[in-house]
LUMMIMAR-185045 format. One record per residue: residue number from 1; residue in one letter; z negated, x, y negated of N, C-alpha, C in turn. Coordinates in pm, 1 decimal. Example, Ala and Ser with C-alpha at 12.3 -4.5 7.8 and 13.67 -1.06 7.14 Angstrom:
BEGIN
[1, "A", [-780.0, 1319.0, 569.0], [-780.0, 1230.0, 450.0], [-780.0, 1320.0, 330.0]]
[2, "S", [-708.0, 1285.0, 225.0], [-714.0, 1367.0, 106.0], [-787.0, 1290.0, -3.0]]
***
This chain:
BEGIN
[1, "X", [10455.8, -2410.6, 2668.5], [10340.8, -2497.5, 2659.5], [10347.9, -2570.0, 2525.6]]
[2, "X", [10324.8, -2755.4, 2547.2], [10332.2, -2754.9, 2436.2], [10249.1, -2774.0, 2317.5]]
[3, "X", [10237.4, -2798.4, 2180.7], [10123.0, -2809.0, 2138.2], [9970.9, -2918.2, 2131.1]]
[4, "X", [10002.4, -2986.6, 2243.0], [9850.3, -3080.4, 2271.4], [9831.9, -3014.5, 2352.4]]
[5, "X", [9858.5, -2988.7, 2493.3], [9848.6, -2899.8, 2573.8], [9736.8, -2772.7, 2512.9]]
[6, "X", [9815.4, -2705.3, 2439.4], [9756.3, -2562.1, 2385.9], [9610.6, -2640.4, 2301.6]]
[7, "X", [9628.1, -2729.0, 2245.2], [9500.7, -2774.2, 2160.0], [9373.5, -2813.4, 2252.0]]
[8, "X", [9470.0, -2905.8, 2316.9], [9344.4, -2970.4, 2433.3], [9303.3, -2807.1, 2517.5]]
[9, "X", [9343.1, -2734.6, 2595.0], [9292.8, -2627.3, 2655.5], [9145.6, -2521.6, 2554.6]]
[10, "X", [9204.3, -2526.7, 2411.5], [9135.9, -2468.9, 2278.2], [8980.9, -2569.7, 2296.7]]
[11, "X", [8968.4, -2666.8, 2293.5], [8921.7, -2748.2, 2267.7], [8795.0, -2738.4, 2393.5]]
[12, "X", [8835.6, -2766.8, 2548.5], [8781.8, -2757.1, 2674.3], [8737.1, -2639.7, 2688.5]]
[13, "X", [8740.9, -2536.8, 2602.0], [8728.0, -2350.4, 2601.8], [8632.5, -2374.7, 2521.9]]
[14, "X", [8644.5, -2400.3, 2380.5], [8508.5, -2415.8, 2254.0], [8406.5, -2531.2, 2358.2]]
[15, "X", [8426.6, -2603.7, 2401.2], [8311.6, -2672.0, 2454.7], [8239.9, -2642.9, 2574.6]]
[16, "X", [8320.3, -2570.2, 2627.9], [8255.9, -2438.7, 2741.7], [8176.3, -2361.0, 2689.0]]
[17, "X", [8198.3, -2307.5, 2631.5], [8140.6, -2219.1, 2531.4], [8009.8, -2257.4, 2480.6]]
[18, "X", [7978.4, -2367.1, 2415.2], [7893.6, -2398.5, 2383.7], [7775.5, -2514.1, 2485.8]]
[19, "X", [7819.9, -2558.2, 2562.2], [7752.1, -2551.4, 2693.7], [7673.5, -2474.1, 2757.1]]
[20, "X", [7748.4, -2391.3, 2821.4], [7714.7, -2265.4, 2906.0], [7530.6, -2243.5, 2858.6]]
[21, "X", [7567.8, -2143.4, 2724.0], [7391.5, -2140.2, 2702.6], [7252.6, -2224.1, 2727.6]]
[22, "X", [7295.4, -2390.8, 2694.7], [7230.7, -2457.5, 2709.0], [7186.8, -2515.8, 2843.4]]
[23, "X", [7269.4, -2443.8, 2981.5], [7299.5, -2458.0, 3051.9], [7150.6, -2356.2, 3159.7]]
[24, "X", [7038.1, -2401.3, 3197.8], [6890.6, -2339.0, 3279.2], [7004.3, -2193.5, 3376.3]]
[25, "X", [6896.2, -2087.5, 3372.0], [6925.2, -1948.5, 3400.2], [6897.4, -1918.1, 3450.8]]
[26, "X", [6977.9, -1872.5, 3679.9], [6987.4, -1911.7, 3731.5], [6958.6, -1749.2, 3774.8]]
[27, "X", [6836.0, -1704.2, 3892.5], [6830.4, -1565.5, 3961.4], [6797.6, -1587.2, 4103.1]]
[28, "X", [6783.6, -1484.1, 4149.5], [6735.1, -1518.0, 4330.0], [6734.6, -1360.1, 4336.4]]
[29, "X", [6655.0, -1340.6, 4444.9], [6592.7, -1192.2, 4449.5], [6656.6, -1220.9, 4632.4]]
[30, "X", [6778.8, -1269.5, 4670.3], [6799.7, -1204.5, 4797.6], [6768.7, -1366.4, 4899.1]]
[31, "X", [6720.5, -1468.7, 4769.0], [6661.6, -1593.7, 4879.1], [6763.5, -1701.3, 4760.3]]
[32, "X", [6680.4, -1827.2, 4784.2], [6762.1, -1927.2, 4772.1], [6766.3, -1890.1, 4605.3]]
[33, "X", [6864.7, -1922.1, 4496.8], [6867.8, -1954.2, 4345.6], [6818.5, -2044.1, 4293.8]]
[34, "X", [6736.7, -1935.9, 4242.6], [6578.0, -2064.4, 4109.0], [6578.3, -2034.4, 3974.5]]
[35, "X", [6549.3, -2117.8, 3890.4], [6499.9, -2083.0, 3754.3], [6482.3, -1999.7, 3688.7]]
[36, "X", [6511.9, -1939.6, 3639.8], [6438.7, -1823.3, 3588.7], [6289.0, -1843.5, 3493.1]]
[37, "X", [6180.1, -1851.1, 3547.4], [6083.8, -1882.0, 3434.2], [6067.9, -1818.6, 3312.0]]
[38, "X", [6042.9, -1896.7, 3226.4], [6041.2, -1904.2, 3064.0], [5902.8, -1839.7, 3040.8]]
[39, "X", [5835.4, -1803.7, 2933.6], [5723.1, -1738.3, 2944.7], [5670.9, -1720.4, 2741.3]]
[40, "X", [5612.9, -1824.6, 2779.9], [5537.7, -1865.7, 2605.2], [5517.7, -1773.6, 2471.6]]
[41, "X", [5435.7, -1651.7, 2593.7], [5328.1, -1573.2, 2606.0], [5441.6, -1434.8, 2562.9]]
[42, "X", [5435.8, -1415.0, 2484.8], [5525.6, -1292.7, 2431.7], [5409.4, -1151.3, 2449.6]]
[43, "X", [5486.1, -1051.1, 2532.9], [5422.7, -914.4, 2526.3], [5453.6, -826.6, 2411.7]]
[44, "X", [5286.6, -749.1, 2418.3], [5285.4, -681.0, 2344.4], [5282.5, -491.1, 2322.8]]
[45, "X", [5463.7, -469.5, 2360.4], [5485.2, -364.0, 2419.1], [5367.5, -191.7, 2356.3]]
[46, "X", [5396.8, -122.8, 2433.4], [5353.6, 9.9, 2365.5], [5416.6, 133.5, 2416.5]]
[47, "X", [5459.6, 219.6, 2360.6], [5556.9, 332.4, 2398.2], [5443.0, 438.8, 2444.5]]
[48, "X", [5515.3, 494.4, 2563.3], [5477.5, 622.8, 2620.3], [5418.2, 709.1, 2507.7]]
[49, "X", [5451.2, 723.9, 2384.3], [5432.6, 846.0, 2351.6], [5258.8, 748.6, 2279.9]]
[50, "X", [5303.6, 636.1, 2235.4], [5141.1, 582.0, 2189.8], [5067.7, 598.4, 2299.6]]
[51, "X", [5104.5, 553.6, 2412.1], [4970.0, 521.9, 2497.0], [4907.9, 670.8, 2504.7]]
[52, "X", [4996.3, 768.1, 2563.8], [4932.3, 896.1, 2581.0], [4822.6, 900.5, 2470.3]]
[53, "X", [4861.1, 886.7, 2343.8], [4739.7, 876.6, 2212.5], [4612.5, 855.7, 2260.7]]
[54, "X", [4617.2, 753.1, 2365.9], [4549.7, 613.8, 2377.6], [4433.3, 629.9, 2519.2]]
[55, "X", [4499.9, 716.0, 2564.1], [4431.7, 826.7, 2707.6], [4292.7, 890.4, 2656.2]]
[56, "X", [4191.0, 814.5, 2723.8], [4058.6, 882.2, 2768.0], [3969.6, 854.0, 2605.5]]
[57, "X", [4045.2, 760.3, 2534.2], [3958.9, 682.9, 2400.0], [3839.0, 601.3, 2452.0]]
[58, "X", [3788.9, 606.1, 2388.2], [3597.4, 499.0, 2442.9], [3695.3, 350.1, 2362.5]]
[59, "X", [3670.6, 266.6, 2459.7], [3721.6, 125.9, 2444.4], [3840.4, 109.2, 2498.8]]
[60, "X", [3947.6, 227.8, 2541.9], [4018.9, 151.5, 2599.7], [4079.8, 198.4, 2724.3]]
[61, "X", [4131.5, 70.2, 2777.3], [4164.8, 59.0, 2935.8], [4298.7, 77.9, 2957.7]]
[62, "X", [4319.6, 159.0, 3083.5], [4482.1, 94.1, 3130.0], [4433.8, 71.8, 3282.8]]
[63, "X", [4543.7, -25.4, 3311.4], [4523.2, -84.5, 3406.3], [4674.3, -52.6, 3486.7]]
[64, "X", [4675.3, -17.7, 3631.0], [4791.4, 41.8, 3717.6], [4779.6, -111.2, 3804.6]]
[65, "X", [4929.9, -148.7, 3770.9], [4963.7, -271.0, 3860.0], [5055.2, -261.4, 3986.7]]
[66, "X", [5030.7, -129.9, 4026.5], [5125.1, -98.1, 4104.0], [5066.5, -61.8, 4234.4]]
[67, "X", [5138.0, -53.7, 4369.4], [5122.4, -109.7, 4516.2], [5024.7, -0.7, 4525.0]]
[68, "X", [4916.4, 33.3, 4626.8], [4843.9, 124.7, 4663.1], [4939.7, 269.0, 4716.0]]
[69, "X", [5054.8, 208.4, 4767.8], [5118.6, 353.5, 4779.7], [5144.3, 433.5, 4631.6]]
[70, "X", [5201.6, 337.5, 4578.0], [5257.3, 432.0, 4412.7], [5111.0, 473.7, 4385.5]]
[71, "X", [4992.7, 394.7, 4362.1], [4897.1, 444.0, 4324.6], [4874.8, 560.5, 4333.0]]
[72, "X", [4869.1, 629.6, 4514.6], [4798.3, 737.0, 4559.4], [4886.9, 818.7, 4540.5]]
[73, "X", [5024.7, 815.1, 4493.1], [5137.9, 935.0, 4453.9], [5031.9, 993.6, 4295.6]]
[74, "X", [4952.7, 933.6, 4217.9], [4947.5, 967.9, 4106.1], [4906.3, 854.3, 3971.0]]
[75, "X", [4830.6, 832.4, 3868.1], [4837.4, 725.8, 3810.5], [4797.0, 793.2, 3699.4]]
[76, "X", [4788.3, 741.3, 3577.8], [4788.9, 787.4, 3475.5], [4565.0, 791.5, 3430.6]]
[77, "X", [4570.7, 939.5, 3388.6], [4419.9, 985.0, 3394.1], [4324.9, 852.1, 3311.4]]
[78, "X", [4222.9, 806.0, 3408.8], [4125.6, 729.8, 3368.0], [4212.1, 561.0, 3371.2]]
[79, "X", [4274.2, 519.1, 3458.7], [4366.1, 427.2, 3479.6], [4263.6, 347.6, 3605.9]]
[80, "X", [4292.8, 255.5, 3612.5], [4185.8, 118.5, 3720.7], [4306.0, 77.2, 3789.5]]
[81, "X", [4259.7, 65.5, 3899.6], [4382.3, 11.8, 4007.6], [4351.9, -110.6, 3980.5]]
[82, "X", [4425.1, -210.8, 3959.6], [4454.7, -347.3, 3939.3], [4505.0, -463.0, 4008.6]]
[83, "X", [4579.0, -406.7, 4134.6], [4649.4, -506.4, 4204.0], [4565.6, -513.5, 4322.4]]
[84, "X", [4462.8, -613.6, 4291.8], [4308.2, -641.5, 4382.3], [4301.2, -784.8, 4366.2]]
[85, "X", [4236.1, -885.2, 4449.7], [4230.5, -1004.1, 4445.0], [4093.1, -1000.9, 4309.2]]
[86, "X", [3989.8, -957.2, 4280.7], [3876.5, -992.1, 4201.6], [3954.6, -917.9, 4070.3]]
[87, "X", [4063.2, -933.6, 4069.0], [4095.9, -845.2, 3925.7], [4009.6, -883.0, 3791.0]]
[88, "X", [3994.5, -1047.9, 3772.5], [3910.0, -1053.8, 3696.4], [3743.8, -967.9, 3625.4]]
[89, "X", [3717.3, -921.2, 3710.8], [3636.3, -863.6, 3736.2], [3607.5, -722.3, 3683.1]]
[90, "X", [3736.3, -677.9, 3695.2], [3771.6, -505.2, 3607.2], [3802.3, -542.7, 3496.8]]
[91, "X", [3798.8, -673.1, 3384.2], [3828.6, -645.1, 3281.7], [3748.6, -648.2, 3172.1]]
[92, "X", [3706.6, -610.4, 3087.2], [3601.3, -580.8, 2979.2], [3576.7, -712.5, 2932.5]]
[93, "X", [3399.9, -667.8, 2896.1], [3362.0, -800.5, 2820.5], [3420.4, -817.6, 2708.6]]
[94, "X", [3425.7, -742.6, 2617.6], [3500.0, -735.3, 2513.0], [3616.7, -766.1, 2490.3]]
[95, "X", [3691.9, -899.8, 2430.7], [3801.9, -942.4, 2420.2], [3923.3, -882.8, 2368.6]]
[96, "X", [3868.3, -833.7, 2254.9], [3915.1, -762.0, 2169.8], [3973.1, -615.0, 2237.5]]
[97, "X", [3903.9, -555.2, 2294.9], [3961.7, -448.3, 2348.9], [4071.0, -388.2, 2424.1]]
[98, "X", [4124.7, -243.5, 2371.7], [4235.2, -249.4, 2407.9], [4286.9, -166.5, 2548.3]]
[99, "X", [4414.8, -283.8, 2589.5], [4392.2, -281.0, 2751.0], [4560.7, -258.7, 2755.8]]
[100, "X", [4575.5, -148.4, 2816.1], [4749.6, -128.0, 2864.6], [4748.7, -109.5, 2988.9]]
[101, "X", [4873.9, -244.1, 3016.1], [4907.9, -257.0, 3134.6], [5040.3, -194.7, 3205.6]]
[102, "X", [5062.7, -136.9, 3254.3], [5193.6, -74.3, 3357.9], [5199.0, -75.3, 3525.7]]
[103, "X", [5347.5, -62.3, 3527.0], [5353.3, -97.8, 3688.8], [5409.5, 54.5, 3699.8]]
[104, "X", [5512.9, 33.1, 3777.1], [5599.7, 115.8, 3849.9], [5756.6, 193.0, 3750.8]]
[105, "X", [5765.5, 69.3, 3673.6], [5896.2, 129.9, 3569.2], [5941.8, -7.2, 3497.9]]
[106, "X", [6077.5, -38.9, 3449.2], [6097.2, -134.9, 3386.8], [6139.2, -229.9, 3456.7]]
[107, "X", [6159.8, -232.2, 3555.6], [6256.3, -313.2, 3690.3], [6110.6, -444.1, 3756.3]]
[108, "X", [5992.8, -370.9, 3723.4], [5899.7, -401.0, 3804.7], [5822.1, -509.6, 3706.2]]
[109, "X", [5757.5, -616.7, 3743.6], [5694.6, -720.5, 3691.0], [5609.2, -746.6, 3706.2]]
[110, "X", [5492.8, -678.9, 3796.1], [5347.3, -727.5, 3806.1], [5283.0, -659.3, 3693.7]]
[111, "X", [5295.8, -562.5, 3611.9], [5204.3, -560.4, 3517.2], [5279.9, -597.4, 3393.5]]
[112, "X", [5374.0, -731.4, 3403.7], [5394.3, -809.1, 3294.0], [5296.1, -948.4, 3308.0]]
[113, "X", [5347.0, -967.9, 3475.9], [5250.5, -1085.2, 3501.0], [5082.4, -1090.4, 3463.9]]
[114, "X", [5018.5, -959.7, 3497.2], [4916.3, -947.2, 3456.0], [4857.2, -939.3, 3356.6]]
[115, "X", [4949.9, -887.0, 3217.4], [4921.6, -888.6, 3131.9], [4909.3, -1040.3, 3053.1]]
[116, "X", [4976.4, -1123.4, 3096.1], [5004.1, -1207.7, 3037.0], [4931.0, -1330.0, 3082.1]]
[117, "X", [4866.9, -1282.3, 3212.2], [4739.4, -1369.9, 3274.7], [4618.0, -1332.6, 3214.9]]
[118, "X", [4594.8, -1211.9, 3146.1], [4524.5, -1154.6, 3088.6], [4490.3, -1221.4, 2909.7]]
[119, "X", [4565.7, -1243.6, 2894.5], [4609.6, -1287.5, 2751.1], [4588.3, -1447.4, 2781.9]]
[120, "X", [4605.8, -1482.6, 2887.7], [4554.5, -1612.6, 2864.8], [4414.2, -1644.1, 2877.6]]
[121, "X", [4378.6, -1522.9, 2921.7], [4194.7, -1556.0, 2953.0], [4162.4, -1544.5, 2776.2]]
[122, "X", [4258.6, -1506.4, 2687.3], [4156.7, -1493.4, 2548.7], [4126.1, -1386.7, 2512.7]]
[123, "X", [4199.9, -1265.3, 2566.7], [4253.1, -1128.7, 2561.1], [4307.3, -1072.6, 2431.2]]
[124, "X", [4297.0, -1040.2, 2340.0], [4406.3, -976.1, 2214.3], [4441.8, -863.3, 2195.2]]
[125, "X", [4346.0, -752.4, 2297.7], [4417.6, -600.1, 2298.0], [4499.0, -576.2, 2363.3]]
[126, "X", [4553.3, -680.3, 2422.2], [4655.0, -628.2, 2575.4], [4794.1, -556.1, 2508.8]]
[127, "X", [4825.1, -472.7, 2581.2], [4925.5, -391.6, 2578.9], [5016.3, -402.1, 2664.4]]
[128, "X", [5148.6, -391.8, 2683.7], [5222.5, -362.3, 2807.9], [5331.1, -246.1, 2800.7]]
[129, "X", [5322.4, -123.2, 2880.0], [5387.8, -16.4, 2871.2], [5486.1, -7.5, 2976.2]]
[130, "X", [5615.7, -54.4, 2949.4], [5739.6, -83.9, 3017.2], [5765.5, -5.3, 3072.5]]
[131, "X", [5774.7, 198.7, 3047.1], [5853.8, 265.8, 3097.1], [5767.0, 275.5, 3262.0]]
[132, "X", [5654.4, 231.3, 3303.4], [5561.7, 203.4, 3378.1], [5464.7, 381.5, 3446.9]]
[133, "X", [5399.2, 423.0, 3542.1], [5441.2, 533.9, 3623.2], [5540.9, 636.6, 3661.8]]
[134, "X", [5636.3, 571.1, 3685.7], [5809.7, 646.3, 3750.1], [5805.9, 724.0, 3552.5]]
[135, "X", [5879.7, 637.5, 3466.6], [5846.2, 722.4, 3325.1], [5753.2, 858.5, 3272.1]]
[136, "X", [5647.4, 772.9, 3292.8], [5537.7, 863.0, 3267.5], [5508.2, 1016.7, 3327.8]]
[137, "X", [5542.0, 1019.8, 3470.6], [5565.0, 1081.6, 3545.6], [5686.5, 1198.1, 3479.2]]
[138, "X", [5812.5, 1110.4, 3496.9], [5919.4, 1169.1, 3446.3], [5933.2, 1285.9, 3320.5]]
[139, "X", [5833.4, 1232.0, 3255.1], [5858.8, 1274.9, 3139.6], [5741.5, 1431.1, 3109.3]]
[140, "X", [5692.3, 1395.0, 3240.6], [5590.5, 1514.1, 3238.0], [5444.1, 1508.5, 3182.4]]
[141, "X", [5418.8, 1404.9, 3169.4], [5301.2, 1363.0, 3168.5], [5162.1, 1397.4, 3237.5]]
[142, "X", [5051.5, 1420.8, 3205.1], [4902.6, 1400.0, 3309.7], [4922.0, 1305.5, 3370.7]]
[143, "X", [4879.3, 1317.1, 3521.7], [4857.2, 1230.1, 3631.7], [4726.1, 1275.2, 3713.4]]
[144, "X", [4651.0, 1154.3, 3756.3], [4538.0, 1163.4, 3868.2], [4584.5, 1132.9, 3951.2]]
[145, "X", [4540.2, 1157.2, 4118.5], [4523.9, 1105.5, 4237.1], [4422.4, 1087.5, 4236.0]]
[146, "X", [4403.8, 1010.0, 4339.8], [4261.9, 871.3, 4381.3], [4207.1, 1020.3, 4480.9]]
***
């Protein structure tokens, strides 16, 4: 090979390269490939071992974003089922107050979505606890049934 060859190939590689990123980020859950949406609204995580802290305090909420089946396996003590059309409705007058949201585990996204619909109403305690139920559970945690 000779050396324009080797330069020009160097060259078409560095500009690949720097493309690519700038290049919209591309998922599909099994259907057609869309966007991946972008999301302004940065969460504001909290670890298993805080929230437990955070269990059965006067002022604050967690909220279970997860399907009515996971629900009735178990939810974390003094937890509000959340995935209801009037959700608005379960959430405190108090803005300020602090509200952790979880789903099912880290894979799962409705109690990111919620949180972050939450936060746009003008929300500042919101929480979001990633390891979700499945974690909590795992780890040996208190659980209620409904």
């Amino acid at each position: 090979m000779n050396k324009f060859i080797r330069q020009t190939l160097t060259q078409l590689a560095l500009f690949a390269t720097l493309l690519i990123p700038a290049m919209p980020t591309l998922a599909g859950g099994g259907s057609e490939m869309s966007e991946v949406p972008y999301n302004e609204i940065q969460l504001n995580p909290i670890s298993m071992r805080e929230a437990e802290t955070l269990v059965g305090q006067q002022g604050v909420y967690f909220f279970d974003v997860n399907t009515l089946e996971i629900w009735a396996e178990g939810f974390i003590p003094g937890a509000v089922f959340f995935n209801v059309q009037n959700w608005r409705e379960l959430l405190p007058k108090n803005k300020d107050a602090v509200m952790v949201f979880y789903c099912a585990n880290r894979l799962c996204t409705a109690s990111n979505m919620a949180a972050r619909e939450t936060m746009k109403l003008g929300y500042t305690g919101v929480r979001h606890m990633a390891d979700g139920i499945f974690g909590w559970r795992m780890s040996g945690r208190a659980t209620e049934k409904p």
